[in-house]
C-alpha positions as CSV (number, residue, x, y, z in Angstrom):
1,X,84.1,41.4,110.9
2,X,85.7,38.8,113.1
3,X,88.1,39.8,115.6
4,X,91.5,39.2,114.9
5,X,95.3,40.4,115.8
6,X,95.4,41.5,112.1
7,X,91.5,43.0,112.2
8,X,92.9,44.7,115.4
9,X,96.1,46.3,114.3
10,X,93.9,48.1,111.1
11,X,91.0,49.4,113.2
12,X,94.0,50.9,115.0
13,X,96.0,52.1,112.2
14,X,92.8,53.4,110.8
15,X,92.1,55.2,114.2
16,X,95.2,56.5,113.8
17,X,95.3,58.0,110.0
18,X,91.9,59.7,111.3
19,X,93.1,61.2,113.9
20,X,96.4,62.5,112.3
21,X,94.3,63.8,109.3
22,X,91.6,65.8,112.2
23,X,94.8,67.5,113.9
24,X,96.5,68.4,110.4
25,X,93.3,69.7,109.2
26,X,91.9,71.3,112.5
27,X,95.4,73.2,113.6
28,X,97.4,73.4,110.4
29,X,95.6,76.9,109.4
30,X,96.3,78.3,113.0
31,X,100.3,77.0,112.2
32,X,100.4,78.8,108.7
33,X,98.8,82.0,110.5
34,X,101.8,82.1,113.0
35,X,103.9,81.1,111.0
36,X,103.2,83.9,108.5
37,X,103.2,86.3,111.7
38,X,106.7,85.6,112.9
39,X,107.9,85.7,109.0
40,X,106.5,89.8,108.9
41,X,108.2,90.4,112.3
42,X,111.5,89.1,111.8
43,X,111.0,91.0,108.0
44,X,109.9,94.5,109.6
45,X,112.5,93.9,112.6
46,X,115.0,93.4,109.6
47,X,113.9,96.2,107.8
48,X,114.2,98.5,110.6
49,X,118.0,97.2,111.5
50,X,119.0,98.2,107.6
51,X,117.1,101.5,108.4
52,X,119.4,101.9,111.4
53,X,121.7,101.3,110.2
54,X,121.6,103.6,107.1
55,X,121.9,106.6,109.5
56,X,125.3,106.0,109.9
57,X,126.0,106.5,106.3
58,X,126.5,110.0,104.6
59,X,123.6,112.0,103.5
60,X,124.4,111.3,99.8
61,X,125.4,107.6,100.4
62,X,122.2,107.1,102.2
63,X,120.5,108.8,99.1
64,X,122.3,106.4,96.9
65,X,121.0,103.3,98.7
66,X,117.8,103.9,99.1
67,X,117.5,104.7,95.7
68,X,119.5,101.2,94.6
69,X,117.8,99.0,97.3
70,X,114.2,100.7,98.2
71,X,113.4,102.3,94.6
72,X,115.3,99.8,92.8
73,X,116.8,102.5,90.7
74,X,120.0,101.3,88.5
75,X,123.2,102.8,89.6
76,X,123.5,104.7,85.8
77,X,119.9,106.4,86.6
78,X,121.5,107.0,89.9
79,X,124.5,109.0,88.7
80,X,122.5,110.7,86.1
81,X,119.7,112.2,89.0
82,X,123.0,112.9,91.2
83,X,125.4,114.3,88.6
84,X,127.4,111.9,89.9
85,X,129.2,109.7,87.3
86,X,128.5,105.8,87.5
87,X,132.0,105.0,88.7
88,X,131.3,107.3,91.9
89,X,128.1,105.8,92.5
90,X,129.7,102.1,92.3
91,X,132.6,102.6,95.1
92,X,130.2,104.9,96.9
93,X,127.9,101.6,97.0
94,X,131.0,99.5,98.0
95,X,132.1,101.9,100.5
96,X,128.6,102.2,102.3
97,X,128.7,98.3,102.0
98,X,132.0,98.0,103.9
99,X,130.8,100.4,106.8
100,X,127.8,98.4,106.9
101,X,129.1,95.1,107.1
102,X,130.7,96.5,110.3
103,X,127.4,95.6,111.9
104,X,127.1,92.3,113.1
105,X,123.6,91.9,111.8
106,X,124.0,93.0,108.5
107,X,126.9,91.8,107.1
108,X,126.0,88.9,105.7
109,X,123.7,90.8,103.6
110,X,126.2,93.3,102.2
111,X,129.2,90.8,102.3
């Protein structure tokens, strides 16, 4: 191949490409795998904060959200294993919301 400016700038482009593809293929597995670290802290940390911050709710409004947000448990299943009637279960839910929105953290989740 005879050397020429246009020769020169694709043997560079080239080297270029290859050495772009080596550090995407050689570090992009280490990136995911701390990426994927930070992503379960900031999920437990956030965890925990909603666990928090359940404690400052009532016994029974505590019951009612763990139910409705960890058990996934509608809010008619709810009343029914309470003897609660669905109506009491809903504003209890909006209540507990408001006094959790209170913290700083959290209330853009229950908002």
């Amino acid at each position: 191949m005879k050397s020429t400016p246009i020769n020169f700038i694709v043997r560079i482009k080239k080297q270029k490409e290859d050495a772009l593809e080596y550090i995407i293929d050689a570090y992009m597995p280490l990136v995911k795998t701390i990426a994927m670290k930070i992503y379960e802290l900031i999920q437990k940390e956030a965890k925990n904060e909603i666990l928090f911050a359940l404690t400052q709710l009532e016994e029974l409004d505590r019951n009612i959200f763990m139910m409705k947000y960890y058990l996934e448990i509608s809010n008619s299943e709810i009343a029914d294993s309470l003897g609660l009637t669905k109506a009491a279960v809903d504003n209890r839910i909006y209540r507990g919301k408001k006094v959790l929105a209170t913290n700083p953290k959290l209330k853009e989740r229950f908002v």
